[in-house]
GUTOR-707631 format. One record per residue: x negated, y negated, z negated of N, C-alpha, C in turn. Coordinates in steps of 0.02 Angstrom, whole numbers, padded with zeros to 5 digits, always signed. Example, Ala and Ser with C-alpha at 12.3 -4.5 7.8 and 13.67 -1.06 7.14 Angstrom:
REM residues 2
-00660+00284-00390-00615+00225-00390-00660+00165-00390;-00642+00112-00354-00684+00053-00357-00645-00002-00394;
//
This chain:
REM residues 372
+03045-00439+00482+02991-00402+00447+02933-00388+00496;+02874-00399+00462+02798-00382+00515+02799-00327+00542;+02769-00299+00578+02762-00245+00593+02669-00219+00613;+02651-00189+00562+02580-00196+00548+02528-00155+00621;+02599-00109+00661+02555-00091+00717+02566-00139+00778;+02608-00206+00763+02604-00249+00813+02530-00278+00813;+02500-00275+00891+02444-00318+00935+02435-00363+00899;+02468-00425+00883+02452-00485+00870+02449-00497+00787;+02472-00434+00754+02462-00433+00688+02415-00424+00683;+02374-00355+00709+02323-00319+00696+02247-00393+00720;+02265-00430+00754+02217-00473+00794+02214-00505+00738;+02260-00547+00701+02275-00583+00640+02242-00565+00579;+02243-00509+00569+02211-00468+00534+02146-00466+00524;+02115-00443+00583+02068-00457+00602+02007-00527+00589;+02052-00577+00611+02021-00618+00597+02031-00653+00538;+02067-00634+00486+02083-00648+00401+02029-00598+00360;+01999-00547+00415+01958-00514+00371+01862-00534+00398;+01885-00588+00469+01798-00603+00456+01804-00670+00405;+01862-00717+00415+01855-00787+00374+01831-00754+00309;+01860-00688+00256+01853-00710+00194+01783-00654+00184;+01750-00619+00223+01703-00568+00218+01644-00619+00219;+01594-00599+00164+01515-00653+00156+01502-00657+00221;+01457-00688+00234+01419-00708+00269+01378-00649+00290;+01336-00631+00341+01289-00563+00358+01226-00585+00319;+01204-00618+00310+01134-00629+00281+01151-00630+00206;+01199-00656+00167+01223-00656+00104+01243-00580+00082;+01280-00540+00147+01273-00490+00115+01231-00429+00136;+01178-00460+00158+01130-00397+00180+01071-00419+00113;+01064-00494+00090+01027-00491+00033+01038-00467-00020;+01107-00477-00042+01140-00456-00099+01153-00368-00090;+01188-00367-00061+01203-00279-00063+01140-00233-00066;+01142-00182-00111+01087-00136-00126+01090-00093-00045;+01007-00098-00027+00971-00062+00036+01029-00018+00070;+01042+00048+00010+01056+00089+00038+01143+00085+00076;+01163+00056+00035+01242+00030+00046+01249-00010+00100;+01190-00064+00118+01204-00110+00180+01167-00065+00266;+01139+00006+00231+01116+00031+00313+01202+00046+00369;+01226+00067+00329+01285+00086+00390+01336+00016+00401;+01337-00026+00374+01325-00097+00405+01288-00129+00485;+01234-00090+00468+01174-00099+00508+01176-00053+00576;+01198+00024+00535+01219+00060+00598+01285+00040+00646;+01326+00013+00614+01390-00006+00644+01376-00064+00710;+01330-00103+00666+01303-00173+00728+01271-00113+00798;+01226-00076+00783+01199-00048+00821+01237-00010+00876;+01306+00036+00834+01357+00060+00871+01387+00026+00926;+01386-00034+00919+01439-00086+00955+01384-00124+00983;+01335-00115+00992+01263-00145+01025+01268-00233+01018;+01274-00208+00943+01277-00304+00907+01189-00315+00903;+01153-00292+00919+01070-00291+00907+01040-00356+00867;+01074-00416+00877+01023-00465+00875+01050-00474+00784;+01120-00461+00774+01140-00447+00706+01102-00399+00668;+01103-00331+00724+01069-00282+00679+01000-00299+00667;+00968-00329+00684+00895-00341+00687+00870-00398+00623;+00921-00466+00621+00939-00510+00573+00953-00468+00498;+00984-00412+00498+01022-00389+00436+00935-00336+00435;+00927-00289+00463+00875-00260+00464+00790-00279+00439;+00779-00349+00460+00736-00400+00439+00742-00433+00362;+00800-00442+00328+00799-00461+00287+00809-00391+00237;+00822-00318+00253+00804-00275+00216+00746-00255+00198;+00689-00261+00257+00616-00245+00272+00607-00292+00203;+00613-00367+00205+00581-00398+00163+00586-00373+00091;+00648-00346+00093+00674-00329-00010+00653-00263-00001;+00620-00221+00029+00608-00168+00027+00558-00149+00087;+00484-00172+00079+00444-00170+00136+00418-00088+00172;+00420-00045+00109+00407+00019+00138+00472+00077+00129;+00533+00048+00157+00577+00077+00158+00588+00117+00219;+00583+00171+00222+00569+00209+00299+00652+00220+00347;+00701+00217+00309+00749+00200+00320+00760+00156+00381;+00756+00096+00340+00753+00026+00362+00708+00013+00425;+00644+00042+00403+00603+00019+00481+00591+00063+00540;+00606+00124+00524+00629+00165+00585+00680+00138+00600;+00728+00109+00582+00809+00078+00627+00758+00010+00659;+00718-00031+00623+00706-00082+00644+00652-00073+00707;+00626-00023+00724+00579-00004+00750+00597+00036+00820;+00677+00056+00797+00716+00082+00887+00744+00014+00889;+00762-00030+00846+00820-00076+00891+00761-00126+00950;+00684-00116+00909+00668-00146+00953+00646-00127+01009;+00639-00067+01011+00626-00039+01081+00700-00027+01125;+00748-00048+01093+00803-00023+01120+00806-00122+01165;+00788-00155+01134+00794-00238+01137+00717-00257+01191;+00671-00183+01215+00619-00204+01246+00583-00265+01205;+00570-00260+01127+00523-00313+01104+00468-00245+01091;+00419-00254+01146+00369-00185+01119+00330-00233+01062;+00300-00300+01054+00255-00300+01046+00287-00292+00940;+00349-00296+00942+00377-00314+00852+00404-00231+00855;+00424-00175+00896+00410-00120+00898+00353-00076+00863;+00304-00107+00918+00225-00071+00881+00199-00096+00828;+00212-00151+00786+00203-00166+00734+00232-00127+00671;+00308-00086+00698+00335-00060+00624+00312+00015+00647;+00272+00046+00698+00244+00090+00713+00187+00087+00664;+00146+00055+00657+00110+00019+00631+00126+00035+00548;+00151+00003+00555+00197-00017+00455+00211+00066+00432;+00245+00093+00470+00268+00165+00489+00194+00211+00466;+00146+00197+00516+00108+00255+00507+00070+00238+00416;+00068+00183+00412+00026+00160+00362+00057+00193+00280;+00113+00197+00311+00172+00239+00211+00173+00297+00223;+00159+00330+00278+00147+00404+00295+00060+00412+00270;+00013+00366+00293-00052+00393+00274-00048+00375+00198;-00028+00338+00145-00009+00335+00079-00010+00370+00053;+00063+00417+00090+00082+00471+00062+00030+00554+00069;-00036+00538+00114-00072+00576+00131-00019+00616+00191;+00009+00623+00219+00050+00650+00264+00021+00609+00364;-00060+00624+00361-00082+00621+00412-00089+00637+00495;-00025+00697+00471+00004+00711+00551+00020+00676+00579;+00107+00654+00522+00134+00582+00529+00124+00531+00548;+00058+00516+00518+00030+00435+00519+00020+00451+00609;-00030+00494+00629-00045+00513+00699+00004+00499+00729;+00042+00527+00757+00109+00547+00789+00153+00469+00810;+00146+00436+00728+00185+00362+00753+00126+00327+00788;+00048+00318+00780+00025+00290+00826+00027+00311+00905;+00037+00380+00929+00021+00400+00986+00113+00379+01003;+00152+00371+00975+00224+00352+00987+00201+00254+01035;+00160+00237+00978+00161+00160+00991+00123+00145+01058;+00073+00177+01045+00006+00185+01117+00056+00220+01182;+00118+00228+01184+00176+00266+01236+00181+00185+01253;+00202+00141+01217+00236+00066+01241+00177+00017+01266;+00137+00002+01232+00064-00017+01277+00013-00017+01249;-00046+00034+01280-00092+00044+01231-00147+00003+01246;-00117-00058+01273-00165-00086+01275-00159-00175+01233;-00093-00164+01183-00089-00185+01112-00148-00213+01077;-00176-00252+01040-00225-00275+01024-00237-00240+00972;-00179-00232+00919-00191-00201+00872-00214-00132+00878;-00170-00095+00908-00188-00016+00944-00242-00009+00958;-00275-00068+01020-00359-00056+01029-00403-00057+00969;-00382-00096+00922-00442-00110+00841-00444-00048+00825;-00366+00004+00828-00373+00076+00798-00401+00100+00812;-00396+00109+00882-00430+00165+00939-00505+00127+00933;-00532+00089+00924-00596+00056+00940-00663+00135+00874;-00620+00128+00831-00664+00161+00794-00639+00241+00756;-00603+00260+00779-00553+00307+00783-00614+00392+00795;-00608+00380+00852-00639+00433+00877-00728+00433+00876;-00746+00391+00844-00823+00367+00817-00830+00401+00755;-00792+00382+00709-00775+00420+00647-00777+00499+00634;-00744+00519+00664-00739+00587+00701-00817+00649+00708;-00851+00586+00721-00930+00589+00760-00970+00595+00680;-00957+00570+00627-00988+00556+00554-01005+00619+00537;-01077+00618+00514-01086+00675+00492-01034+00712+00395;-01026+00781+00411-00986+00768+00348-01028+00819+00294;-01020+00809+00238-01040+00833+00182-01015+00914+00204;-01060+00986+00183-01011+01050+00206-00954+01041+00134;-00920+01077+00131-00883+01078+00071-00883+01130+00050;-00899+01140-00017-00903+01183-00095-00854+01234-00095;-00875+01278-00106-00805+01324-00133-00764+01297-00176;-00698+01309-00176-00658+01299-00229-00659+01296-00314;-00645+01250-00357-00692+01255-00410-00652+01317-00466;-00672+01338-00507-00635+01426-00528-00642+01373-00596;-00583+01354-00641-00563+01357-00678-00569+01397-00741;-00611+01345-00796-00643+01411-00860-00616+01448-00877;-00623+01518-00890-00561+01528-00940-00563+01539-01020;-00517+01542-01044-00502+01516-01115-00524+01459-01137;-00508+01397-01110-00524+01332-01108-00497+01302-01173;-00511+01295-01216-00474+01248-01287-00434+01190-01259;-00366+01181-01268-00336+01129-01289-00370+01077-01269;-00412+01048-01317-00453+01000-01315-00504+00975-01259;-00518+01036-01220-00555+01024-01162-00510+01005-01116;-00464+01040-01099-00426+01009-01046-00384+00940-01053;-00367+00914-01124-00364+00856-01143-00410+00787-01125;-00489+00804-01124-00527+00794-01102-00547+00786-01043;-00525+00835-01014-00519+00824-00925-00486+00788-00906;-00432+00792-00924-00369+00751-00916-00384+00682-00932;-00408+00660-00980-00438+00580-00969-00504+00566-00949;-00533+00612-00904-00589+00596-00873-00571+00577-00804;-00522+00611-00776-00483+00626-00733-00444+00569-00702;-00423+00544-00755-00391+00482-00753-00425+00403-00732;-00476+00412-00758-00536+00377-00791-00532+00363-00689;-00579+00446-00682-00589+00432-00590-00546+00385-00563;-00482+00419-00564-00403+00394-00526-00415+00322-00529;-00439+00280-00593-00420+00208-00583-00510+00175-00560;-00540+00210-00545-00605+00189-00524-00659+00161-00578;-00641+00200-00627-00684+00193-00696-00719+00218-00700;-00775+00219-00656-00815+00295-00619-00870+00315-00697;-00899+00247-00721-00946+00240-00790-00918+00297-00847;-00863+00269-00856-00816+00324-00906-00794+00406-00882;-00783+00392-00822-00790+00479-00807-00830+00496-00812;-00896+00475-00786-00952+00499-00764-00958+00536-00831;-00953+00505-00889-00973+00520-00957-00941+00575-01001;-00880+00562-00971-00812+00611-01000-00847+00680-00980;-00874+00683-00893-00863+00735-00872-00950+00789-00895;-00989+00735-00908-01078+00764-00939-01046+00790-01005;-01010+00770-01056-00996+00780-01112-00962+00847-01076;-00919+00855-01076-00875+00927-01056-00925+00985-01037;-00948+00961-00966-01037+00991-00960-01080+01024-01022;-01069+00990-01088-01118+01002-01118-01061+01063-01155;-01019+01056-01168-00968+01111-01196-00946+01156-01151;-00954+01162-01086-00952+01225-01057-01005+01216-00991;-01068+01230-01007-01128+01245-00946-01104+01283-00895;-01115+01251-00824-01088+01275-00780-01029+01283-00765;-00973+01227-00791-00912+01242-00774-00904+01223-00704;-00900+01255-00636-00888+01224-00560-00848+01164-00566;-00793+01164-00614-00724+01121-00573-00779+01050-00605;-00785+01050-00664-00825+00981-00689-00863+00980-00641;-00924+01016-00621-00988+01006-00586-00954+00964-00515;-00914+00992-00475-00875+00978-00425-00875+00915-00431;-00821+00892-00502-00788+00801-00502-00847+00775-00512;-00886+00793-00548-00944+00742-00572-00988+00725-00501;-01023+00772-00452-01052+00765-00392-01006+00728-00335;-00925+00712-00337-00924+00681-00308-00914+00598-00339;-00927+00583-00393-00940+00520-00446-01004+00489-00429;-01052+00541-00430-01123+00520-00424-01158+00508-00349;-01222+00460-00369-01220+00450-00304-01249+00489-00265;-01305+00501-00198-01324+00551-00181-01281+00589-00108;-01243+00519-00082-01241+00571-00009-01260+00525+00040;-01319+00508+00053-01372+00479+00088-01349+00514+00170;-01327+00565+00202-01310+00597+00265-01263+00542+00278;-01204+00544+00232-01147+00502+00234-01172+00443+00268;-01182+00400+00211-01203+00327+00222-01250+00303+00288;-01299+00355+00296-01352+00370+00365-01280+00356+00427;-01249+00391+00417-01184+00410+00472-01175+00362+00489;-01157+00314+00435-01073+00250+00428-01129+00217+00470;-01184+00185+00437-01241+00143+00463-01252+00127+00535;-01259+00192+00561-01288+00212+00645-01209+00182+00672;-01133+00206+00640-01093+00212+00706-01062+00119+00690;-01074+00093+00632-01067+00013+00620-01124-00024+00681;-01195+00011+00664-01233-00041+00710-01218-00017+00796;-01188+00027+00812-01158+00038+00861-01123-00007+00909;-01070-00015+00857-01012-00025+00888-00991-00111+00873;-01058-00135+00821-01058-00211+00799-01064-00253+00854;-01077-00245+00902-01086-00321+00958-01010-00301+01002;-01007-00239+01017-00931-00240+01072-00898-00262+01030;-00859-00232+00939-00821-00266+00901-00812-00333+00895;-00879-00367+00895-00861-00446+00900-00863-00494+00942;-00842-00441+00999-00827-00482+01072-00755-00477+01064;-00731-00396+01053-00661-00387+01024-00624-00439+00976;-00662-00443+00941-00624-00507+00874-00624-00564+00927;-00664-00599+00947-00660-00648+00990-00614-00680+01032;-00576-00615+01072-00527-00606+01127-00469-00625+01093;-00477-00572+01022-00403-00570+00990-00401-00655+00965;-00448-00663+00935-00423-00752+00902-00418-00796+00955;-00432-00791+01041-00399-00844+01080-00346-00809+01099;-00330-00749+01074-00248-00735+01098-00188-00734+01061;-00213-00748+01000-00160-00757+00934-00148-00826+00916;-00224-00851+00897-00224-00918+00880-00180-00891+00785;-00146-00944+00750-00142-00949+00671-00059-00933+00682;-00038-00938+00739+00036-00957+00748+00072-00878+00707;+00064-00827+00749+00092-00753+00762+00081-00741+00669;+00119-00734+00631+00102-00707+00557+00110-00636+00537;+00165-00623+00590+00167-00545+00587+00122-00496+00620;+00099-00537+00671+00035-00490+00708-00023-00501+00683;-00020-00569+00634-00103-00557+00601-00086-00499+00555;-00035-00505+00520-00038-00455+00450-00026-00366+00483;+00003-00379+00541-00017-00305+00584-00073-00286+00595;-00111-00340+00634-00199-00328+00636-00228-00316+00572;-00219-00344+00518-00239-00344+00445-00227-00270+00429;-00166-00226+00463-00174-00150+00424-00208-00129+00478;-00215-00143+00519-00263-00091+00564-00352-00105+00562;-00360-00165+00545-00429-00170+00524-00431-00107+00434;-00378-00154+00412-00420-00101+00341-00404-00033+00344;-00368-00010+00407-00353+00048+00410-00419+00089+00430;-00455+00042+00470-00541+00070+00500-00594+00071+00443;-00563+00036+00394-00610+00019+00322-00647-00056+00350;-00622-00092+00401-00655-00166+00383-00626-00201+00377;-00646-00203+00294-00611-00230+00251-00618-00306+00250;-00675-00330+00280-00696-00412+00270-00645-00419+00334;-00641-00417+00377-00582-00420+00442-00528-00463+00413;-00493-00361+00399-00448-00382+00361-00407-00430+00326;-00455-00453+00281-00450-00493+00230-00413-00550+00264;-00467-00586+00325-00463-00617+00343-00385-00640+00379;-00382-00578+00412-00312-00575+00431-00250-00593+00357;-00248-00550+00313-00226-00571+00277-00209-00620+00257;-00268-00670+00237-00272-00736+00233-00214-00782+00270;-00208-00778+00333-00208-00795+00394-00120-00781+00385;-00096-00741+00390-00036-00718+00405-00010-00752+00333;-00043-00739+00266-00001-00761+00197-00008-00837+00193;-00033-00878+00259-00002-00941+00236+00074-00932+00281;+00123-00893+00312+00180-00895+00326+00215-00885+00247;+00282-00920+00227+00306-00915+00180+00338-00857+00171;+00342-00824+00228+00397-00761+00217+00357-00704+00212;+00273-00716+00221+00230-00652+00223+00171-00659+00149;+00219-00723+00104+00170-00708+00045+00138-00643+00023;+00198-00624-00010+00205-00564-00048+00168-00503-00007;+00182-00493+00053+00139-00463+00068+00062-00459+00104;+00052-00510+00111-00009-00506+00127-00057-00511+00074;-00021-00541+00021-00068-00546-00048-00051-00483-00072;-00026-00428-00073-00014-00369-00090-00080-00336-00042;-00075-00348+00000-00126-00307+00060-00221-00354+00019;-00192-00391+00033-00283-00421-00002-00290-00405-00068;-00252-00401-00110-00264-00346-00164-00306-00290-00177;-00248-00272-00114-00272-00183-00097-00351-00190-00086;-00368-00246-00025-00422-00251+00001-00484-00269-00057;-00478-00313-00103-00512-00326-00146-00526-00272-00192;-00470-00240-00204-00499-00190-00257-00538-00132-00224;-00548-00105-00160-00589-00056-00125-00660-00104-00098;-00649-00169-00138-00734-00190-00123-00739-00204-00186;-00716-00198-00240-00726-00207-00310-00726-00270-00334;-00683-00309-00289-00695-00383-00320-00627-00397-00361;-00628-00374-00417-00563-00357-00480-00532-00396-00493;-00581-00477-00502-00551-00543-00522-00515-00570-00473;-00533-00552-00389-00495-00576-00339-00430-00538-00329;-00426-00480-00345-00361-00417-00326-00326-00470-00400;-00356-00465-00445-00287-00493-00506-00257-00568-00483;-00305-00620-00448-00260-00668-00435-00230-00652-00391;-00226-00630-00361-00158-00600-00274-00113-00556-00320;-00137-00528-00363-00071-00489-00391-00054-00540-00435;-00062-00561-00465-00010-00630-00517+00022-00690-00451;-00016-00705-00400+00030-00731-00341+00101-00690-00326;+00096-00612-00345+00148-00592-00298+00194-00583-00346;+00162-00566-00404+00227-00565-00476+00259-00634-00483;+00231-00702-00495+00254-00748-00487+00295-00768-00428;+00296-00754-00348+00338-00744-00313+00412-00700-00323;+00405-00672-00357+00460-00609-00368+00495-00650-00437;+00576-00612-00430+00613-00598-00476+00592-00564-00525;+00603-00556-00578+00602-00480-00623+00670-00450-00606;+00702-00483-00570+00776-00414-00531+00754-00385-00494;+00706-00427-00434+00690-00401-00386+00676-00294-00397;+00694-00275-00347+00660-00198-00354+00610-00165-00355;+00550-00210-00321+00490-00203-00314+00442-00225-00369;+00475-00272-00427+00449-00290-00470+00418-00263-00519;+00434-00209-00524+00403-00172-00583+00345-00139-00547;+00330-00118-00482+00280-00090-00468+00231-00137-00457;+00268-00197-00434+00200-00257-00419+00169-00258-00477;+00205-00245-00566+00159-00252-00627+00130-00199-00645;+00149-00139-00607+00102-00072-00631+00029-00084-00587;+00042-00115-00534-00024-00126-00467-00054-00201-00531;-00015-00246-00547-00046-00292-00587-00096-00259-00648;-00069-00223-00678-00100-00178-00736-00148-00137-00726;-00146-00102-00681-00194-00065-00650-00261-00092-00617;-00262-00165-00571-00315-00198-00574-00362-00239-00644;-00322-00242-00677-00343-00264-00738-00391-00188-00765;-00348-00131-00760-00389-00085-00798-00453-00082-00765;-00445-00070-00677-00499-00067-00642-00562-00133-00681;-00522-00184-00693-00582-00255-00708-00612-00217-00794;-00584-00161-00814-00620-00155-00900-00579-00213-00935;-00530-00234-00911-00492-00279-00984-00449-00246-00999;-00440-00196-01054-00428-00151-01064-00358-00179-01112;-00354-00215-01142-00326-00255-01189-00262-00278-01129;-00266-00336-01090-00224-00359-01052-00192-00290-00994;-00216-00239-00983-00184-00167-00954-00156-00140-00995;-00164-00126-01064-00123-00114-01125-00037-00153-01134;-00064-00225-01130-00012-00263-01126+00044-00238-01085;+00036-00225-01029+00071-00242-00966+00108-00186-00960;+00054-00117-00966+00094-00057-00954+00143-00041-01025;+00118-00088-01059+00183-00070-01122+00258-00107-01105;+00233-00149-01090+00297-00190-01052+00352-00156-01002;+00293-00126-00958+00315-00060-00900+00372-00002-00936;+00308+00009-00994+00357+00059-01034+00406+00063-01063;+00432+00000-01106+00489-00025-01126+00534-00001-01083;+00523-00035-01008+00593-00020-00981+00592+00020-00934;+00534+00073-00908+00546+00151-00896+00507+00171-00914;+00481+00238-00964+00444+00272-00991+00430+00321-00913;+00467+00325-00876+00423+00369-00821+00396+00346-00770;+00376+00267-00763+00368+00244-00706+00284+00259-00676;+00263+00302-00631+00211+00290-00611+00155+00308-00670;+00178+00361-00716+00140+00404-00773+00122+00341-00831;+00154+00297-00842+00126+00257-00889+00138+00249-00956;+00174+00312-00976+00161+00318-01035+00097+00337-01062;+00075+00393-01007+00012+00424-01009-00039+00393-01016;-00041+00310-00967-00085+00272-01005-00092+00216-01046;-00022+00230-01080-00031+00182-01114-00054+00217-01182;-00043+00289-01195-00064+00334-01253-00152+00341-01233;-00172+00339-01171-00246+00339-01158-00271+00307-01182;-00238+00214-01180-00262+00149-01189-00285+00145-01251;-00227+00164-01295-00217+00149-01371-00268+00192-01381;-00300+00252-01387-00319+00284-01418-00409+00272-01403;-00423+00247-01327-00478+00206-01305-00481+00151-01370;-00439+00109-01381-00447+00047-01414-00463+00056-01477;-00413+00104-01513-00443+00135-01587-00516+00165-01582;-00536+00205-01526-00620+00216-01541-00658+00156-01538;-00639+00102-01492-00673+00062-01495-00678-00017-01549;-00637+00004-01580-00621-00051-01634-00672-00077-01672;-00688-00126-01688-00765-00135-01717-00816-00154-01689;-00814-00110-01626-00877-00115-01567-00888-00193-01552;-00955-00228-01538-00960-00270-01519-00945-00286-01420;-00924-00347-01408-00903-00345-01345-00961-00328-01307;-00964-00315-01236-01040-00310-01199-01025-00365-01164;-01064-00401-01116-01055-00445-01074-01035-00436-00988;-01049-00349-00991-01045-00316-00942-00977-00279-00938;-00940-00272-00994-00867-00246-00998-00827-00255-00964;-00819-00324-00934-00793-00368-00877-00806-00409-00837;-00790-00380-00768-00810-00442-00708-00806-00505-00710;-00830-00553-00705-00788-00610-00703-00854-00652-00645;-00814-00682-00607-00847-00760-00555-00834-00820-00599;-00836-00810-00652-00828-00892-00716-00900-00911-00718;
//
């Protein structure tokens, strides 16, 4: 009879349980995020690194802003001395912290990264315009806006889709929502407030941006210069690193570029066309953000996990473009299969009820962007 605390059983054992256990990459794709981290911690325990880093990499991909995941991926590499794939998820790191508006954060992981070498290419693009910014003259700010009181139902209904209107950069339609309200309560602060920052009129501002751009325009493109004979097309992860730290400065044409650049790697589709999205829709070019978002839905599963948000970001550029009809579509789709995802019931009851006023109306030619 065996004896299961004999040495040579237990060794036996052992190795009957790596032959029939998946593969590490089979089951770091397959197994849900949260289930395969102590997997991950175990490699780390036993300073398996180059496993943990393999299993860690292919979580980043099924789950790119998983903070989990890239803080582990982000010590193993400093633990592995790779500063330069380190400061990159420093990088990645600060960028879902400034998302989240949680700006300490975002701080804190760059001055973490600028510890390993701040003299990083990417780090310098940050720091290049960082403390220039700083220098911008700023608007004073308003008192707090005092809320009408005994507001009807209906007004704050009203707000509420003017409100909205802002949120998706429908500035035309707020603007309008919020004069109408205006006219039903004169002098309401909180309207006066949203509407002045809708309209145009901060000339100090723009004076600012102007002076510290023509500034800093000839050193910057000695800077760009350096960086493209030191990257060259090869590095895909450090263009799409440079790519958040340019649009992190707001230059956005950079950016782009980077973008570009990094999403011909096959493994950085999805996101770099996610990132030029982003980038397109903060220069208003609507028709360009919707083809990068139908690139990245067509890349994806509908299992995938990320999928449903890539079609709320799909839907949402559409609303931004005024095709009001094809954003209807999409977020109903959304809704079918979660009524709470990302408030879209809310607009899809906005949508419908937009579409019934407008029923009849003749099209304008101006309703929608288009480069056709």
């Amino acid at each position: 009879m065996m004896n299961p605390m004999d040495e040579d059983v237990q060794i036996k054992v052992k190795e009957l349980e790596k032959e029939t256990a998946p593969a590490p990459e089979v089951f770091f794709e397959e197994t849900p995020v949260d289930e395969a981290l102590p997997k991950v911690d175990e490699y780390i325990g036993q300073e398996l690194l180059s496993e943990a880093v393999t299993g860690l990499e292919i979580l980043k991909a099924r789950e790119p802003e998983n903070l989990n995941v890239l803080t582990r991926l982000r010590d193993v590499y400093i633990k592995t001395e790779d500063k330069e794939k380190a400061i990159g998820e420093f990088i990645a790191i600060a960028e879902i912290h400034e998302k989240k508006g949680d700006m300490g954060a975002k701080d804190a992981m760059i001055a973490d990264a600028n510890k390993l070498n701040p003299d990083d290419p990417r780090l310098v693009a940050l720091r290049m315009l960082s403390e220039e910014v700083k220098e911008e003259v700023e608007v004073p700010s308003e008192e707090a806006a005092i809320p009408a009181a005994g507001t009807p139902e209906k007004f704050q209904e009203e707000m509420a889709e003017a409100d909205f209107y802002a949120q998706q950069g429908l500035k035309d339609e707020a603007i309008n929502l919020y004069k109408k309200l205006l006219e039903a309560s004169p002098g309401n602060e909180e309207v006066m407030k949203k509407l002045k920052a809708l309209e145009p009129g901060k000339e100090e501002q723009e004076e600012a941006t102007t002076a510290v751009e023509g500034d800093l325009k000839d050193i910057f493109g000695e800077f760009k210069k350096g960086i493209e004979a030191e990257l060259g097309d090869k590095d895909a992860s450090t263009r799409y690193d440079l790519g958040i730290a340019y649009k992190e400065m707001g230059l956005l044409d950079d950016a782009i570029q980077e973008f570009k650049i990094s999403g011909k790697d096959p493994g950085k589709v999805v996101q770099s066309s996610s990132m030029l999205a982003m980038c397109y829709l903060e220069k208003k070019l609507f028709p360009l953000a919707i083809q990068e978002l139908k690139k990245v839905l067509e890349s994806m599963s509908p299992s995938d996990e990320r999928y449903l948000g890539a079609k709320c970001d799909f839907a949402d550029a559409y609303m931004q473009n005024k095709d009001f009809s094809k954003a209807l579509k999409l977020y109903m789709e959304i809704n079918s299969q979660d009524p709470n995802f990302r408030d879209v019931e809310r607009k899809v009851e906005i949508l419908k009820t937009k579409a019934a006023e407008n029923k009849g109306k003749p099209k304008s030619k101006k309703d929608r962007v288009s480069y056709i």
